[in-house]
C-alpha positions as CSV (number, residue, x, y, z in Angstrom):
1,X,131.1,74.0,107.7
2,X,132.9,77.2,109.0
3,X,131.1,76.5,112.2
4,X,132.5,72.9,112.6
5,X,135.8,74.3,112.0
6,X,135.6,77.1,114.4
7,X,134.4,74.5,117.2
8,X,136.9,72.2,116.5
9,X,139.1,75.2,116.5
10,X,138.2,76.2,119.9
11,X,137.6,72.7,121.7
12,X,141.6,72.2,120.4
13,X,142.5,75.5,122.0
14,X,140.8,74.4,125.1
15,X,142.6,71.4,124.9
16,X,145.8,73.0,125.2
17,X,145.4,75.5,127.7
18,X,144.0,72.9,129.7
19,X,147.1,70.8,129.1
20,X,149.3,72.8,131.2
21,X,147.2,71.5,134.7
22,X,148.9,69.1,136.7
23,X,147.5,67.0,139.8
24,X,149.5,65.4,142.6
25,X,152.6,66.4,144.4
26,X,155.7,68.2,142.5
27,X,158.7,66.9,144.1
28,X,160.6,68.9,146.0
29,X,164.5,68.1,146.6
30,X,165.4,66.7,150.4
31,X,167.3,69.2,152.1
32,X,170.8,68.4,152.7
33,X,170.6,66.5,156.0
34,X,174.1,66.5,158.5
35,X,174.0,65.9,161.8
36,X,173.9,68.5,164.7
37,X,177.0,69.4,166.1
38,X,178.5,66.4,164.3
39,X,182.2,66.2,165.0
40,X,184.6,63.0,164.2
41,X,185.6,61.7,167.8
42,X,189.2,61.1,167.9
43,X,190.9,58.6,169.5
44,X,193.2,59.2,172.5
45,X,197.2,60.1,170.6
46,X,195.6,60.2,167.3
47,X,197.7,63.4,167.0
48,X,200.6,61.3,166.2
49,X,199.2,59.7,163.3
50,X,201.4,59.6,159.9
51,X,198.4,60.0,157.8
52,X,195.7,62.3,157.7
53,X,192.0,62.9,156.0
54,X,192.0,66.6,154.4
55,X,189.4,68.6,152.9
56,X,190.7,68.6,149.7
57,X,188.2,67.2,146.6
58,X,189.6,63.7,146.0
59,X,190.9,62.3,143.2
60,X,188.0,60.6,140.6
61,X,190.8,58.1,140.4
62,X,191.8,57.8,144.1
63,X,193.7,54.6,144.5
64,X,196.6,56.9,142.6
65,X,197.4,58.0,145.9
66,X,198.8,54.8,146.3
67,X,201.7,55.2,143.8
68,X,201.2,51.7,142.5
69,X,201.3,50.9,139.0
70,X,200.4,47.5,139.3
71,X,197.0,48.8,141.0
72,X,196.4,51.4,139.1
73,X,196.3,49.5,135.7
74,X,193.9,46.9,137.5
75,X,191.4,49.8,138.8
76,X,191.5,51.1,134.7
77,X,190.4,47.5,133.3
78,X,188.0,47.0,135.7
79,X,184.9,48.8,134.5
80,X,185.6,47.0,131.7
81,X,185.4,44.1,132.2
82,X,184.0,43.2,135.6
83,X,180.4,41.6,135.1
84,X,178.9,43.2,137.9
85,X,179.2,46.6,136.3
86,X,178.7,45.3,133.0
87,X,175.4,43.9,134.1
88,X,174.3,47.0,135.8
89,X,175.7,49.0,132.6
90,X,172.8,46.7,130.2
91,X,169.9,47.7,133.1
92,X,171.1,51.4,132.7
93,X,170.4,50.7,128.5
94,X,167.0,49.4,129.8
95,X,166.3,52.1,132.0
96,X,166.8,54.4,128.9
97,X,164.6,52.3,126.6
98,X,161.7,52.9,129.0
99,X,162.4,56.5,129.4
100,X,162.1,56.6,125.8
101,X,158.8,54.5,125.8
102,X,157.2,56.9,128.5
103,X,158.2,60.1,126.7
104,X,156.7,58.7,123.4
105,X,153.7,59.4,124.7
106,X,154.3,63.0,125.2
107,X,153.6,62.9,121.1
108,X,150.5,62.0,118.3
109,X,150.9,58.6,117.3
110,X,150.6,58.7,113.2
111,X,150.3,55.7,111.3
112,X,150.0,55.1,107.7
113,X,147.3,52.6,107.2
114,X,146.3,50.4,103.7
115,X,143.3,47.7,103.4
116,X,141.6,45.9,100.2
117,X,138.7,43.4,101.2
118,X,136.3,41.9,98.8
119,X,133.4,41.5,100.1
120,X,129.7,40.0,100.2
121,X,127.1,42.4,101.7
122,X,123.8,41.0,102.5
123,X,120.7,41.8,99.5
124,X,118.5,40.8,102.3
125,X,118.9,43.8,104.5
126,X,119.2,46.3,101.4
127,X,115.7,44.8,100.8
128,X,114.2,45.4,103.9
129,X,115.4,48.7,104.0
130,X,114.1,49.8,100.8
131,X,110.9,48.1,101.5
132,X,110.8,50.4,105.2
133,X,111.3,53.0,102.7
134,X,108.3,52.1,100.3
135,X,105.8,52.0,103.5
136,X,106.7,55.8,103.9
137,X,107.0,57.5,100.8
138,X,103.6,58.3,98.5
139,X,101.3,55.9,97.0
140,X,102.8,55.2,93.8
141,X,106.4,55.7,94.9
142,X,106.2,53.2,97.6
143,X,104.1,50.4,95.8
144,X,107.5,51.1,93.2
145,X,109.7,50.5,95.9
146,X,107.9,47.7,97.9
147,X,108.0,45.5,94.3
148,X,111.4,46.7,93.5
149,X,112.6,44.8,97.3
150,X,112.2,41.8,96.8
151,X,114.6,41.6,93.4
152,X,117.6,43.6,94.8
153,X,120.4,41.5,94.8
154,X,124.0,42.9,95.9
155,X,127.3,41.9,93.3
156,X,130.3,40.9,94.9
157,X,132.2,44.5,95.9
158,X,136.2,44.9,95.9
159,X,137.2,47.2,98.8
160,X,140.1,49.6,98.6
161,X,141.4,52.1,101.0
162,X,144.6,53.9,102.0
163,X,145.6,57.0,104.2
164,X,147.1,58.1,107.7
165,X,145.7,57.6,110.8
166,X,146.3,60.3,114.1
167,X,145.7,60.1,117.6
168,X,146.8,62.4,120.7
169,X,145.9,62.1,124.3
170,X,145.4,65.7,125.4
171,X,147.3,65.6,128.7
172,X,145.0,67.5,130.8
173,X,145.7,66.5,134.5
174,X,149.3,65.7,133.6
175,X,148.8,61.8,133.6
176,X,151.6,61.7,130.8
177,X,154.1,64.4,132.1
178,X,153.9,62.7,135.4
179,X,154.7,59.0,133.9
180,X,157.7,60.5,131.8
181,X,159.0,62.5,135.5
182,X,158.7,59.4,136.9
183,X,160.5,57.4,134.1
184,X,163.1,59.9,134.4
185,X,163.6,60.0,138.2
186,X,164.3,56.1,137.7
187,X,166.8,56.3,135.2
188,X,168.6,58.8,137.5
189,X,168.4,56.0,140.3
190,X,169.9,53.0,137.5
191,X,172.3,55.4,136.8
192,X,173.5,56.1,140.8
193,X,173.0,52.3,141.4
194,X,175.6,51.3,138.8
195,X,178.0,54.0,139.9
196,X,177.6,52.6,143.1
197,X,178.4,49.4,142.0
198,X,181.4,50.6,139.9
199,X,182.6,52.1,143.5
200,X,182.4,49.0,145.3
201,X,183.8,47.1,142.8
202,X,186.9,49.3,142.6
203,X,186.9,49.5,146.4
204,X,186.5,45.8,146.7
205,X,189.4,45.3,144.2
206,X,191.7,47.4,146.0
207,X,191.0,46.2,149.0
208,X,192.1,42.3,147.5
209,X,195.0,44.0,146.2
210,X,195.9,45.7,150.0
211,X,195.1,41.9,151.5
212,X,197.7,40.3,148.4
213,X,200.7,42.2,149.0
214,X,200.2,42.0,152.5
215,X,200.0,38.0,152.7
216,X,203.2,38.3,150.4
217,X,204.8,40.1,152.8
218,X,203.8,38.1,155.8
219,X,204.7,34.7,153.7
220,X,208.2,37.0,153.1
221,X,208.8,37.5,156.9
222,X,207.8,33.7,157.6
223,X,210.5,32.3,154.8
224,X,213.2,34.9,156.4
225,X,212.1,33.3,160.3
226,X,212.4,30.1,158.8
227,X,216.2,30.8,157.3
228,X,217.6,32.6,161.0
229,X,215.9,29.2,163.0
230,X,217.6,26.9,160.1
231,X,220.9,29.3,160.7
232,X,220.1,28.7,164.6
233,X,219.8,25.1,164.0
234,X,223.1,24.5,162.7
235,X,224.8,26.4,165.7
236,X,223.0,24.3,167.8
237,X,223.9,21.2,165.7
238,X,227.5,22.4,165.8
239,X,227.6,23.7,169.7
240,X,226.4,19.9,170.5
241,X,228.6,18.0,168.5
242,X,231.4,20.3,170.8
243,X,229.7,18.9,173.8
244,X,229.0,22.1,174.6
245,X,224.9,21.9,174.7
246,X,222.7,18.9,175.1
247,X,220.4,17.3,172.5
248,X,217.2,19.1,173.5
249,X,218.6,22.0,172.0
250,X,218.8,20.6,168.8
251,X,215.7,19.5,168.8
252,X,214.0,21.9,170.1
253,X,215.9,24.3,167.3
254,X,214.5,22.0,164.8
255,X,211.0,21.9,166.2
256,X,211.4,25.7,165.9
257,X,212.2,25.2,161.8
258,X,209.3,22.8,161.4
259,X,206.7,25.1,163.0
260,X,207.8,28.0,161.2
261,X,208.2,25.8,157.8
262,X,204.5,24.8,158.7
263,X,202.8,28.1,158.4
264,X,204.3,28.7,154.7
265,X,201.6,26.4,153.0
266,X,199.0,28.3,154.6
267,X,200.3,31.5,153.7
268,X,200.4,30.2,149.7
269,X,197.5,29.4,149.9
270,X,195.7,32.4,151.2
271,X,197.3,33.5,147.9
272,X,196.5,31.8,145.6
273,X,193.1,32.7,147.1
274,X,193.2,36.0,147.1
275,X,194.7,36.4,143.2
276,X,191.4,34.0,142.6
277,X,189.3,36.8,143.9
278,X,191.0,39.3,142.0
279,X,190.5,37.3,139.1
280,X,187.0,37.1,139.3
281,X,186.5,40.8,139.9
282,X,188.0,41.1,136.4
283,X,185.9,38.2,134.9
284,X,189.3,35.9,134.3
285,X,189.5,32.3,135.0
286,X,191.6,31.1,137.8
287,X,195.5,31.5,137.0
288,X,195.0,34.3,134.3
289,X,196.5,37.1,136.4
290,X,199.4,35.1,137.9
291,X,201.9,36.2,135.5
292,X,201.1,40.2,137.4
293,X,200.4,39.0,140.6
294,X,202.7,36.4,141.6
295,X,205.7,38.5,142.4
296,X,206.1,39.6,145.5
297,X,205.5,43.4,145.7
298,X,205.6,46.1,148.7
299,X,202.6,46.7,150.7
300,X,201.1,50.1,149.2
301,X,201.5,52.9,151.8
302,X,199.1,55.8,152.3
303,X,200.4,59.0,151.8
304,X,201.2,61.7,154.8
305,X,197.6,63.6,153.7
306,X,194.7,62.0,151.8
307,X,191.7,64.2,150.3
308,X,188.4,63.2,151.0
309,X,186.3,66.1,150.9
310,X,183.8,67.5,153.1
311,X,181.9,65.1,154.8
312,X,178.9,67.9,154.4
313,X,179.0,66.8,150.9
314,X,178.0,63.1,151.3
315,X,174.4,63.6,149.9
316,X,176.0,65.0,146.4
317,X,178.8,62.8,146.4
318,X,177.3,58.8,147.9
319,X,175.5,57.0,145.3
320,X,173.1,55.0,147.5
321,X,171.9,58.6,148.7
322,X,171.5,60.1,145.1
323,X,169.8,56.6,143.9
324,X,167.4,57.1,146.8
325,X,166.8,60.5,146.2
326,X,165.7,59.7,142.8
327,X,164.1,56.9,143.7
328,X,161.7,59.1,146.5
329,X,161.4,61.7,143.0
330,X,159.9,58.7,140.6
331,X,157.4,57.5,143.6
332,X,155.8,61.2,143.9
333,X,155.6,61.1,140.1
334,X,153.8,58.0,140.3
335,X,151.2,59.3,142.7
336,X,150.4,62.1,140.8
337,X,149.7,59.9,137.6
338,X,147.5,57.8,139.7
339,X,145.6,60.9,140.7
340,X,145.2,61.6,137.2
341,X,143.6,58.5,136.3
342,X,140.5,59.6,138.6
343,X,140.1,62.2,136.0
344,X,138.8,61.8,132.4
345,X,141.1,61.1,129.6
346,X,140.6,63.2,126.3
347,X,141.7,61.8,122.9
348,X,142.0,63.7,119.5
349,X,142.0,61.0,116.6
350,X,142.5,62.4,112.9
351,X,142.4,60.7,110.0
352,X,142.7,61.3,106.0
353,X,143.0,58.7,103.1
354,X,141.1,57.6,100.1
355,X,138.5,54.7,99.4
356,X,136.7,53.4,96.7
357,X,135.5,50.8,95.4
358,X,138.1,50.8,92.4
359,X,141.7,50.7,92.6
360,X,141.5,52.6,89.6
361,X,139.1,55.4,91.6
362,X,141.5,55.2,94.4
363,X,143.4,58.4,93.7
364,X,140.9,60.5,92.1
365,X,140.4,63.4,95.1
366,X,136.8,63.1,95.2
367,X,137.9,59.4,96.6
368,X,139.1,61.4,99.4
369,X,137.7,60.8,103.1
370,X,138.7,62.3,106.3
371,X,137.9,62.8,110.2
372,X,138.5,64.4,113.0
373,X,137.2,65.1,116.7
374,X,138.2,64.6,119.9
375,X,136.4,61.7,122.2
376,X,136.7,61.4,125.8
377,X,136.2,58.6,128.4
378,X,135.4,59.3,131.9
379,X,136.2,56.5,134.9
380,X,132.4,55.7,136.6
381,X,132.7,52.8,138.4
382,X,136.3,51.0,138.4
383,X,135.5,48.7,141.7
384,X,138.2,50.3,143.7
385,X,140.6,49.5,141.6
386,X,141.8,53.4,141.3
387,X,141.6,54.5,144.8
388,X,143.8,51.4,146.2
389,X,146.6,52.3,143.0
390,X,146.5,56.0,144.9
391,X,146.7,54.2,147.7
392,X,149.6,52.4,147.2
393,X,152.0,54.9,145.4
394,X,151.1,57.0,148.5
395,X,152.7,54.5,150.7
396,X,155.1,53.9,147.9
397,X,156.0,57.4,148.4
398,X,156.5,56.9,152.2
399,X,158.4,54.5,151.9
400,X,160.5,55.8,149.4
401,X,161.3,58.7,152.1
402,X,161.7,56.6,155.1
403,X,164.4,54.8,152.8
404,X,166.4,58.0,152.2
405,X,166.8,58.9,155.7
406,X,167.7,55.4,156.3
407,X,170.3,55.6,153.6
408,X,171.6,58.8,155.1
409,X,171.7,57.8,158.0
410,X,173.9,54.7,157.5
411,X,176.0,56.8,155.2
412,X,177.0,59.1,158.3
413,X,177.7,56.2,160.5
414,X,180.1,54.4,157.9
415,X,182.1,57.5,156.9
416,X,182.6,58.1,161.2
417,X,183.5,54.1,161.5
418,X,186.0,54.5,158.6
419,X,187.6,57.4,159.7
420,X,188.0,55.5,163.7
421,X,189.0,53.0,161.9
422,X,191.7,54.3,159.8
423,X,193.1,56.1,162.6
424,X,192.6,53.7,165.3
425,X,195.1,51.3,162.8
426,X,197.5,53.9,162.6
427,X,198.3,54.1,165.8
428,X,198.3,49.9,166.1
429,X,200.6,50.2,163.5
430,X,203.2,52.2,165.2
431,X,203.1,50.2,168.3
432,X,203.7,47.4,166.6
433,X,206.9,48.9,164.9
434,X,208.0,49.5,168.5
435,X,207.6,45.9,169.5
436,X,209.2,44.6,166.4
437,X,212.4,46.7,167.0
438,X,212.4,45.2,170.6
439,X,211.4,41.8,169.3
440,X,214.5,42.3,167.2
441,X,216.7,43.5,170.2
442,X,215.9,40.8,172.1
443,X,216.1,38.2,169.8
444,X,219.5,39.5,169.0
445,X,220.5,39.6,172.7
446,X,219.3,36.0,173.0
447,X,221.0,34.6,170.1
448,X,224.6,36.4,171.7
449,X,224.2,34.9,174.9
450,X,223.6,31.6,173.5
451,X,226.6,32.3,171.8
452,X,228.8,32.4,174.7
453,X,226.6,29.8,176.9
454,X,225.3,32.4,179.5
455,X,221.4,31.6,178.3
456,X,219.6,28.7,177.7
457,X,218.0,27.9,174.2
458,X,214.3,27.6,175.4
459,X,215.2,32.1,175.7
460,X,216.4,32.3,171.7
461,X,213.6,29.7,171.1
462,X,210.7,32.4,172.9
463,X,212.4,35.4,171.6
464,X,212.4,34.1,167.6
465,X,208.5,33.2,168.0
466,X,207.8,36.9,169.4
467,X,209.5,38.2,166.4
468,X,207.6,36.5,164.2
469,X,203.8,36.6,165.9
470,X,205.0,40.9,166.1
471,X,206.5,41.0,162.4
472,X,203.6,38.9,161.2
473,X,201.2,41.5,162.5
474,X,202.9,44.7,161.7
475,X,202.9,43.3,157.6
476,X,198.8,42.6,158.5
477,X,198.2,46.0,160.4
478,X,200.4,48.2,157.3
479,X,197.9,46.0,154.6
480,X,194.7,46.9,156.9
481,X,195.9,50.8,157.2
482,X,195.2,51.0,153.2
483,X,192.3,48.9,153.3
484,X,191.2,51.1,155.8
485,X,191.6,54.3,153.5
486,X,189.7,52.1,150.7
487,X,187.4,51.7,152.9
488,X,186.9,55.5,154.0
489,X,186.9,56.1,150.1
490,X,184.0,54.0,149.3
491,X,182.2,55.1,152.7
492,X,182.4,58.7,150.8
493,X,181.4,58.0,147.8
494,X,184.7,57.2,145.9
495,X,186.2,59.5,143.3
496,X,183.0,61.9,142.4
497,X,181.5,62.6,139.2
498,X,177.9,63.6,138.7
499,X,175.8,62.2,135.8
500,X,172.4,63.4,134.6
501,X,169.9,62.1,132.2
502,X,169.1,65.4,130.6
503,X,168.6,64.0,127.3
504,X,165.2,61.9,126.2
505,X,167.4,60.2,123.4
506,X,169.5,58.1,125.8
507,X,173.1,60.5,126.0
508,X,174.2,60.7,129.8
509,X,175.8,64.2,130.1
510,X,178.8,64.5,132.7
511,X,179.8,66.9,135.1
C-alpha cells in the first residue's frame, strides 16, 4: 500500500514539474514602428494658419475644445445609447464569458455524483463461471461446485451509490496555458474594437453636428441674400414706376429673388437630413432631437492650438493598431496549442463515495470506495488532421502580422492626410474671408451706382450672386475646418484611455 502511495506520489510530482514546459512561440510585443525621417509636409503659407496641432496629450473628451454645450451633451449620451457601441459592448460580455470558459480549464473539474438502479444480473453467467471454477479446483470440491451451477439463480439487486468525482488534465506542453493566452489576447482585441467603434461613433457624430450648424448657417446667409434682392426689387420697382429704369430691371431683380428663394428648400432639407442622421447615431426616431437641434446655432470654431499628441505615440493610442496587436498575440497562442496537441495528453481522475447494495449500508464506512490514477492518451494516427490545424494557425499567425503592418501603415497615412487637410482648409478659409469682404465691397459699390443711374442692373444683379456663391462657401469651408480637426482626432485615436483585461472574472481595469 505505502508503495502505491509513494508512486502515485511521485508520478503526481512528475506531473507538476513537468507542467511548467511550454511548446510553440511566446509572443513577443511588435516594436513601435514610425517611419524614417517622417516629417508632416506643410503646405506653402501654412505659417499663417489660425489654428495649430500641438504636442500636448489631448483631452479623453476632446470635442470640449469646441466650447459647445449643445455638442458636448450629445458626445456624453452617446455611448449610451448608440446601438453600434451597445452592440459591440454585448460581444465584449461574450468575449469575457469565453475567457472565463478557457481559464476553467486551468482547474480539476469536481462533481458530486448519486445513482440507484435496480437491477437483473444474469444467473446464467454466474453459473458458468462457478462451473469454470469446479473444472479446476480438487476432486470433491469441483464435483460440489459443478452440481451447485446449474441451481444458482440471481434475486433482483437494488443499486445504491453516492460520492465525488475529480478530473485534472496535467498541462504538460502548455496546451491549456496557451488556449487561456490566446482567449485573453482576444478579449484584448473585443475590447480595442469597441473602443474603436465608440471613437468613430463620437467622431462621426461630431462631424454631423460640424455639417448641421454649417447648413444652418449657409440656409442663414441664403434667407439674408434673399431679403437685400427683395429690398433691391422694390428700388427697382420704384426706380421704374419713376421712368427712371426699364422693365428688364424689374424683372430681372425678381428673377434674382426667385433663384435665391429656390435654393432655401434645398438647404431645409439637407437639414432635416442631417438632424435624421444625428438621430440615428443616438438610436431616436426621426423628429426626437428637433426640439435641440432646430435652432439655428454658430458654426463651432477650433481653438488657436489643439493637442494631439505625439504622433510617435499612434501604436499606444489607435485602437485598430492595439486590436491588431492583440489579435497577432491570440494567433501565436493558437499555434502553440496546436503544437501541443501533437503531444500526449495526461489526465488525473479521483474519485471517493460509497455503494452498497442497501440504502441502509450506504453510509456505514466500510461502504466506502475510492480511486485514483492518472491515464494518458497519446495521438498515433489522426489522418493529418493535426499537422494541417499547425498548419493553418501558422498562416493564421502570418497573416495576423501582415495585418498589423497594414493597420500601421494606414494609420500613418490618415493622421498625415488629416493634418494636410486641416491646414490646407485653413488657409481656403481665409481666402474666402478676403473674397467675401470684396464680394461685399463690390456689391455695395454696385448697389450705389445703381442708385444714382451710372451702372446698369445686370452689375448689382452679378455682384449679389458672387456674394452669395463666396458667403455660401466661406459658412461650408469654417464647418469643414472642424470636421477637419474631428477628423485628425479620430485619425489619432481620439481622446486616449488604455484598458486591460487583467482580471479572469470579467472586471476591465483602466488606466
Amino acid at each position: 500500500m505505502a508503495k502505491r502511495y509513494a508512486l502515485g506520489a511521485s508520478t503526481l510530482a512528475l506531473a507538476l514539474v513537468l507542467g511548467g514546459c511550454m511548446v510553440g512561440p511566446d509572443f513577443k510585443k511588435p516594436a513601435t514602428w514610425t517611419p524614417e525621417q517622417w516629417q508632416h509636409a506643410k503646405l506653402e503659407g501654412s505659417s499663417s494658419v489660425l489654428s495649430v496641432p500641438s504636442t500636448e496629450a489631448p483631452d479623453p473628451q476632446w470635442w470640449s475644445a469646441f466650447h459647445d454645450p449643445e455638442l458636448t451633451s450629445l458626445e456624453k449620451r452617446l455611448a449610451a445609447q448608440n446601438l453600434d457601441v451597445l452592440q459591440a459592448t454585448e460581444q465584449l460580455a461574450v468575449s469575457r464569458g469565453q475567457l472565463l470558459i478557457a481559464g476553467a480549464e486551468r482547474f480539476p473539474d469536481l462533481a458530486a455524483t448519486g445513482s440507484y438502479k435496480r437491477a437483473q444480473y444474469s444467473s446464467k453467467q454466474v453459473s458458468r463461471v462457478i462451473e469454470r471454477i469446479g473444472q479446476n479446483a480438487p476432486e470433491g470440491a469441483g464435483a460440489l461446485l459443478s452440481g451447485a451451477s446449474s441451481n444458482v439463480s440471481i434475486p433482483l439487486l437494488n443499486q445504491w451509490q453516492d460520492g465525488l468525482q475529480a478530473s485534472w488534465e496535467v498541462d504538460l506542453w502548455g496546451r491549456v496555458r496557451r488556449q487561456y493566452e490566446a482567449a485573453k489576447a482576444y478579449l484584448t482585441a473585443t475590447m480595442e474594437e469597441r473602443r474603436g467603434i465608440l471613437i468613430a461613433r463620437q467622431a462621426e457624430l461630431a462631424q454631423d453636428y460640424m455639417s448641421l450648424r454649417g447648413l444652418q448657417e449657409q440656409l442663414r446667409i441664403t434667407k439674408a441674400n434673399r431679403d437685400a434682392a427683395q429690398n433691391m426689387l422694390n428700388l427697382s420697382s420704384a426706380r421704374y414706376k419713376s421712368g427712371l429704369v426699364s422693365e428688364l430691371d424689374v424683372e430681372s431683380a425678381r428673377s434674382q429673388v426667385e433663384e435665391t428663394n429656390a435654393r432655401i428648400p434645398q438647404f431645409e432639407q439637407r437639414i432635416a437630413q442631417q438632424i435624421n442622421a444625428i438621430n440615428l447615431l443616438m438610436a431616436a426616431p426621426p423628429g426626437s432631437l428637433n426640439a435641440e437641434l432646430t435652432q439655428a446655432a454658430i458654426i463651432p470654431l477650433v481653438p488657436a492650438t489643439v493637442p494631439v499628441g505625439l504622433p510617435s505615440e499612434l501604436a499606444q493610442r489607435r485602437p485598430d493598431i492595439r486590436e491588431a496587436e492583440a489579435e497577432l498575440h491570440a494567433a501565436t497562442a493558437e499555434v502553440g496549442q496546436a503544437e501541443a496537441d501533437f503531444y500526449p495528453k495526461v489526465t488525473i481522475d479521483a474519485g471517493f463515495g460509497f455503494q452498497s447494495f442497501s440504502f441502509r449500508d450506504l453510509g456505514f464506512w466500510s461502504a466506502r470506495t475510492w480511486n485514483v490514477g492518472p491515464s494518458i492518451s497519446l495521438p498515433i494516427f489522426q489522418g493529418g488532421r493535426l499537422k494541417g490545424q499547425l498548419d493553418m494557425k501558422k498562416a493564421s499567425q502570418k497573416t495576423a502580422a501582415l495585418r498589423y503592418r497594414k493597420t500601421v501603415l494606414k494609420a500613418w497615412s490618415e493622421v498625415d492626410n488629416a493634418l494636410t487637410a486641416y491646414e490646407a482648409e485653413q488657409k481656403r478659409n481665409q481666402a474666402l474671408k478676403t473674397q467675401v469682404a470684396s464680394d461685399q465691397r463690390s456689391l455695395h459699390l454696385a448697389q450705389e451706382q445703381y442708385r444714382h443711374g451710372m451702372q446698369s442692373f445686370l452689375q448689382v444683379l452679378d455682384a449679389e450672386r458672387r456674394l452669395l456663391a463666396s458667403q455660401t462657401q466661406l459658412a461650408d469651408s469654417t464647418s469643414v475646418i472642424s470636421n477637419n480637426l474631428v477628423r485628425l482626432y479620430n485619425a489619432l485615436g481620439g481622446g486616449w484611455e488604455a484598458t486591460y483585461p487583467e482580471n479572469t472574472n470579467g472586471k476591465t481595469q483602466h488606466t
